[in-house]
N, C-alpha and C positions, 0 to 999 in steps of 0.2 A: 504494500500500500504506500503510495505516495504521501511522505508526511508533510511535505513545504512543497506548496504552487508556484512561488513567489519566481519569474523570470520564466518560468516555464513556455514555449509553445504548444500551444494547445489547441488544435481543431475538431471544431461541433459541428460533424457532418448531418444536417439534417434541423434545420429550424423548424417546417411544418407551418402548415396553414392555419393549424390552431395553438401553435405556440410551444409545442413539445419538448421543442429547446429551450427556449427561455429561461425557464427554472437554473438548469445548470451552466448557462452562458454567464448568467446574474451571480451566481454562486462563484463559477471561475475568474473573475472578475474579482470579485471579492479578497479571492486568496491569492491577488497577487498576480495570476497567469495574463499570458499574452494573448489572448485570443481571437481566433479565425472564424468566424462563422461559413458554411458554406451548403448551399442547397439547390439544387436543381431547377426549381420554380423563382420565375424574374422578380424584381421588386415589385411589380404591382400587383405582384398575384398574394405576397408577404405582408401587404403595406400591413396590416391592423397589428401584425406578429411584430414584425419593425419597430411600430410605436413604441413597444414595452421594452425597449431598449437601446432607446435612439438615446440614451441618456450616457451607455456606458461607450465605454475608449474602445472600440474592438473593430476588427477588420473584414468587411462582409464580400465574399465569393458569390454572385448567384448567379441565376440563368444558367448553372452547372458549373462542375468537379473541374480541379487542377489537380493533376497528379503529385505535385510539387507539394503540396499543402499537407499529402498523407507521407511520400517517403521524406518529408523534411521537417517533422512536427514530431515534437517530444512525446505527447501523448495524442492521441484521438478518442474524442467523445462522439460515441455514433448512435444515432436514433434509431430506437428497436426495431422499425419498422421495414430497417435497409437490412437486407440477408447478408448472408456471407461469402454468395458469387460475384457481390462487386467487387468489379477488377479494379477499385481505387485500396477498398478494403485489403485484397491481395497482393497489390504492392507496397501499403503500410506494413502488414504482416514478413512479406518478403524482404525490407528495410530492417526491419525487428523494430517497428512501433509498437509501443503496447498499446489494445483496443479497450478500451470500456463505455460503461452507459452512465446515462444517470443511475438508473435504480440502482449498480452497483458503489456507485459514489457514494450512494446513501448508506446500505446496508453494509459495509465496510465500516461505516464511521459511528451509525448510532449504536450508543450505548440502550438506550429503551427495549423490552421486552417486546417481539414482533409476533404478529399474527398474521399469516400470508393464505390468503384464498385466491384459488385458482377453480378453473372451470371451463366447458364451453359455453354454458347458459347459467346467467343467475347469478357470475362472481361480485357485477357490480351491486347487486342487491342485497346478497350478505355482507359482501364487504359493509356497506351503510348501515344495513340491519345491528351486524355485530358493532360499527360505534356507535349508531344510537343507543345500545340496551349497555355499554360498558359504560359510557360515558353519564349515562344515570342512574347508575348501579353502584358505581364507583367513582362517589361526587371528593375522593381525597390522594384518585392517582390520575394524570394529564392522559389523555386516550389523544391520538392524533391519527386521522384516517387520511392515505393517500395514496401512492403508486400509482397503477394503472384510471384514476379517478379523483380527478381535481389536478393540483397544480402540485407541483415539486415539492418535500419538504425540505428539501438541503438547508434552504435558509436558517428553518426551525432547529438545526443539529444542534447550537449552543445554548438552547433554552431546553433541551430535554435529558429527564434524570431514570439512571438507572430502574427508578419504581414506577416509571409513565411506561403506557404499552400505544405501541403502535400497529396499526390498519391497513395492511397494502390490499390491494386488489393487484393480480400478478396475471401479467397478460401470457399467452405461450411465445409470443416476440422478445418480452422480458425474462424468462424464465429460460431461453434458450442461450444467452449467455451470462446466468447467474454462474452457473461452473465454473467461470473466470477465476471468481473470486471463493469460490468454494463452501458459500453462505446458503443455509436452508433456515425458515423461520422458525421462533418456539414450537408456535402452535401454527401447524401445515391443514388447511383444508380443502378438499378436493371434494365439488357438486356434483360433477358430472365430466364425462370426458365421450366426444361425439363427434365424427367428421366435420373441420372446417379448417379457414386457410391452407389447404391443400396448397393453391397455388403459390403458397410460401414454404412451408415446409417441405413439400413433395409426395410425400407419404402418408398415411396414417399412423405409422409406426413413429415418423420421425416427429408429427405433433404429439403424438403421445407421450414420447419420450422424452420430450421440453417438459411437458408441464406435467412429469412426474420428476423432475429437478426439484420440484418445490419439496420434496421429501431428501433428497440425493444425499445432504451432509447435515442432518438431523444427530443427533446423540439421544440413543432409544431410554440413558438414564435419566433425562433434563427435558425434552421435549415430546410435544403430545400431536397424533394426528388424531383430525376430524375428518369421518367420509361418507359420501351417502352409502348406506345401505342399500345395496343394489351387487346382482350377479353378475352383470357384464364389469362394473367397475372392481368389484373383488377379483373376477378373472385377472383383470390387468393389473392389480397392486400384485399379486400373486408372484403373475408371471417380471413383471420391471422392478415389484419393489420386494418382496418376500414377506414375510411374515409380518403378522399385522395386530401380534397379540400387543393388548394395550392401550388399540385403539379407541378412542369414543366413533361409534356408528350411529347415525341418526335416521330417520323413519318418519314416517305416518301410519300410523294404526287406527284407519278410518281416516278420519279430519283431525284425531289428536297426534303433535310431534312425542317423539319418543328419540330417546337415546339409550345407548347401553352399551358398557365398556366390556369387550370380551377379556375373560382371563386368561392365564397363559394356556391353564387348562384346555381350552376353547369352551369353555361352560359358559354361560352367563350367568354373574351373582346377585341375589335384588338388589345390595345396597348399591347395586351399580348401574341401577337402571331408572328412568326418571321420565316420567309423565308428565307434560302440561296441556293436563284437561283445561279447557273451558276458558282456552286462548283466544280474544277476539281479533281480529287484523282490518286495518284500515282498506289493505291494498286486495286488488281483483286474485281470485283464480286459486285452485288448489296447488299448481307449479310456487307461491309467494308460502305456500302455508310448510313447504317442503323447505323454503330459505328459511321460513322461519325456524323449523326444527334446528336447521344448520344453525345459524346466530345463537337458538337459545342451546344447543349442544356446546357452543363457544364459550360461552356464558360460566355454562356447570365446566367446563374443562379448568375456568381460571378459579373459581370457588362463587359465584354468584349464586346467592341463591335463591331458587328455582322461582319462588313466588313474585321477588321480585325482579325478575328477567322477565318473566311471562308479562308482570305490571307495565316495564316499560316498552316490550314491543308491542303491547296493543295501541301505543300513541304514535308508531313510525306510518308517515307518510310514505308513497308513492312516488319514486324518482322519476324526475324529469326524463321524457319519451319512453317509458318501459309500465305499457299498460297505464297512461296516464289518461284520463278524461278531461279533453279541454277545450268542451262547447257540446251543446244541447242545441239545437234550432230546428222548431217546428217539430218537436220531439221526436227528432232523431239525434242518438248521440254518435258526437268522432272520437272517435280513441287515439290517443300517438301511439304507440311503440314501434317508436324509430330505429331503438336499439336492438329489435329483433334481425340481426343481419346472420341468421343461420334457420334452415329451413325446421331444424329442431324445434327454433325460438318462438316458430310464426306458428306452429302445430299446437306448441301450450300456450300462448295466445287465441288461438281459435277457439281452444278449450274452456281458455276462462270466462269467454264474452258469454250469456246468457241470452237467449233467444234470434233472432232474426240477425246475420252478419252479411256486411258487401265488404270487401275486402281490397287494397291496395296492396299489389305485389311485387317484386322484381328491384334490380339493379344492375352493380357489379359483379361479374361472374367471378367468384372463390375457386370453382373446381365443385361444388358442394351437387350432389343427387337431387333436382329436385322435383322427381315425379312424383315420389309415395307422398309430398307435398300438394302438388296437383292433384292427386289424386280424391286427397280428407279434401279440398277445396272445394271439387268439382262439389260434394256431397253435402261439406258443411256449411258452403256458404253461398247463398243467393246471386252473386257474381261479382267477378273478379276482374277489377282495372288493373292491367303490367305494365308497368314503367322499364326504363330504363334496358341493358345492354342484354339482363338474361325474358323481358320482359313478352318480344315476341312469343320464344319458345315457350314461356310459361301459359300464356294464351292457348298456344295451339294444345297443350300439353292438358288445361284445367276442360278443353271443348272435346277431346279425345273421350276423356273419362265422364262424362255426360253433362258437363256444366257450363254455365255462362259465363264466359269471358271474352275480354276486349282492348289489345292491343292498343293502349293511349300514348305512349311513346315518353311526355311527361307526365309529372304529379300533377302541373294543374289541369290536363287537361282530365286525369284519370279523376281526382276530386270533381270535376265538374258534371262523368261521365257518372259517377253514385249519388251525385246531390239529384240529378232527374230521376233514377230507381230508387232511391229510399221513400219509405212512407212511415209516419208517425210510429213508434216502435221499434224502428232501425236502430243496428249500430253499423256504420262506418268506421273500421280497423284498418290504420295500418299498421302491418306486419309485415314488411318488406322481404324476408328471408334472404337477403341479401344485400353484400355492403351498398357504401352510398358513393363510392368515389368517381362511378363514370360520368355522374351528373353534380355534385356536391363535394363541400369539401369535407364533409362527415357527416355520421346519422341524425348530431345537432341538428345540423341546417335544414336537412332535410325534415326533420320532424317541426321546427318552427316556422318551416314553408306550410306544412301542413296545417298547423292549428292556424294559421294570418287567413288561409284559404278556405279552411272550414266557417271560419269567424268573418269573412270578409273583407279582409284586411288589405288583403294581397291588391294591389293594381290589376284590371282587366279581370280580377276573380267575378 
């Protein structure tokens, strides 16, 4: 670990349209470093990213890579989101630059007790879940939630004490080069693991294999995993992580969460098993009441207890784009869930909406299957507007399987194509099942297009 910044060259490949760099441009700056910033997208595609740092001394590359920047720079800061076949990347390597990220900057350095959830669906939701119920639970230790959700905490490192615990949300982009540094969390939990970014990691095997890093450099005497209870994911810890006595598993038994720590024995013991009957939840759908289990399994892992865990997630809100309701008119309601960018996500979506759905589909194509998609669509929902790049095929795909749908190319035309089929009783979902970048510069935007559009807001809506 680098102890003194101070003179160092340093390039942060990878600003981002929403700011990704930032965090640790601000931070290297801080300590001293010389820094490059450098990104493939022109200044006016940056301008808002820009702003949040037109304040510091640092050296901007855009409109694209100089090689020069990676084989002549002391270290490099690379934004999770660039793999590992850039040939800038392989000539820093090739030079013997060391590569790191933020998240690793971070978890090198804090002293705080961490909590790291990972997933393909849901991590952003536990992750919030479990600070909201720690953070009220535990009104005398600092809870600080961040990584792959909100903004950098690098800044916060000299305000945080040994007995504050921290909250990452741990994307499989971030998770594939924690090994760098050799860091797994206290408390490791894993939702779910389900085909997506294909077209980034390659494989199934090889996203799997990221985001079981979040376990990788664990110490089975010191730290605890949490995991859903489920067969296909016990398959895979099995086979990538091994034995799993110890663990808290978490459940639903009906609609009640449940946890239960198997013993080494493999038995299960009662005083190790825990019910919260009569849990009420603000947010839609039984997939929220399954995060819930997670959070309040999170919860009994650190010593919370049980009654008031349960007290304080019956008061968590509904995060922005992920099943959120925002707007009624003429009694039909629009839902966001913009964050659904995996056909997994849009499936428990369909599930939570309660009666009559028109549905908004399509985007970026990941690599992601998504007929068995098309297929509950055709069946469970009244019809289906596809946007964007996978949006034809998903048409022809949801009209195969016997259902209505309609090639609208964008959001507003596809919002405009459900506001003349909805009638009083509708919901209007989106649930895109896939990312938002061939048209947006993330599932943000595209979900704030959506609620301006449902609500009127939008020009020419």
């Amino acid at each position: 670990m680098i102890k003194s910044w101070k003179g160092k060259h340093v390039t942060v490949m990878g600003l981002g349209g929403f700011g990704g760099g930032v965090g640790v441009t601000r931070w290297l700056v801080a300590q001293g470093a010389r820094v490059l910033v450098t990104d493939q997208a022109p200044a006016e595609k940056l301008a808002p990213t820009l702003r949040q740092i037109e304040d510091l001394k640092v050296e901007l590359r855009l409109g694209g890579h100089d090689d020069r920047d990676f084989r002549g720079a002391d270290v490099v800061v690379v934004n999770p989101a660039v793999p590992d076949s850039s040939p800038f990347l392989q000539n820093a390597r090739a030079a013997g630059v060391p590569i790191t990220t933020e998240i690793n900057l971070f978890v090198e350095r804090c002293l705080a007790r961490c909590v790291g959830i990972t997933g393909s669906v849901g991590k952003s939701t536990v992750t919030a879940m479990c600070g909201h119920v720690l953070q009220h639970t535990l009104p005398d230790r600092r809870v600080w939630v961040g990584g792959n959700i909100g903004a950098s905490l690098l800044d916060a490192l000299p305000e945080m004490q040994p007995a504050d615990l921290v909250v990452l949300e741990l994307s499989s982009f971030q998770l594939h080069r924690t090994p760098l540094v050799r860091w797994s969390p206290h408390v490791a939990v894993i939702t779910n693991i389900t085909p997506n970014h294909l077209d980034w990691h390659g494989t199934f095997a090889a996203y799997a294999a990221a985001k079981f890093n979040i376990l990788r450099f664990q110490d089975p005497a010191r730290d605890v995993i949490v995991v859903a209870d489920r067969a296909d994911l016990r398959a895979m810890l099995d086979q990538l992580h091994g034995d799993l006595a110890g663990a808290w598993r978490y459940a639903l038994d009906g609609d009640v969460p449940v946890a239960r720590m198997q013993s080494c024995s493999g038995v299960d013991t009662d005083d190790r098993r825990v019910r919260w009957d009569g849990v009420r939840l603000r947010v839609l759908g039984r997939h929220n009441r399954e995060n819930a289990a997670a959070a309040l399994t999170v919860a009994q892992a650190l010593g919370v207890a049980s009654e008031a865990a349960a007290a304080a997630i019956a008061t968590f809100e509904a995060l922005p784009h992920r099943l959120q309701t925002i707007a009624e008119v003429d009694g039909v309601r629009w839902v966001d869930d913009s964050k659904a960018t995996t056909p997994e996500a849009a499936l428990t979506a369909l599930e939570a909406i309660g009666g009559p759905v028109l549905i908004i589909l399509g985007g970026y194509d990941k690599g992601s299957d998504l007929r068995p998609l098309a297929e509950r669509v055709a069946k469970r929902a009244g019809f289906a507007a596809c946007i964007g790049r996978t949006g034809a095929a998903l048409a022809e795909a949801v009209r195969g399987a016997g259902g209505q749908a309609e090639y609208c190319e964008v959001l507003p035309r596809a919002v405009e194509a459900c506001r003349l089929r909805a009638t009083a009783g509708d919901t209007v979902l989106l649930s895109p099942a896939c990312a938002s970048w061939d048209q947006f510069v993330d599932y943000r935007q595209r979900g704030q297009q959506f609620a301006e559009l449902a609500r009127g807001q939008c020009v020419g809506a």
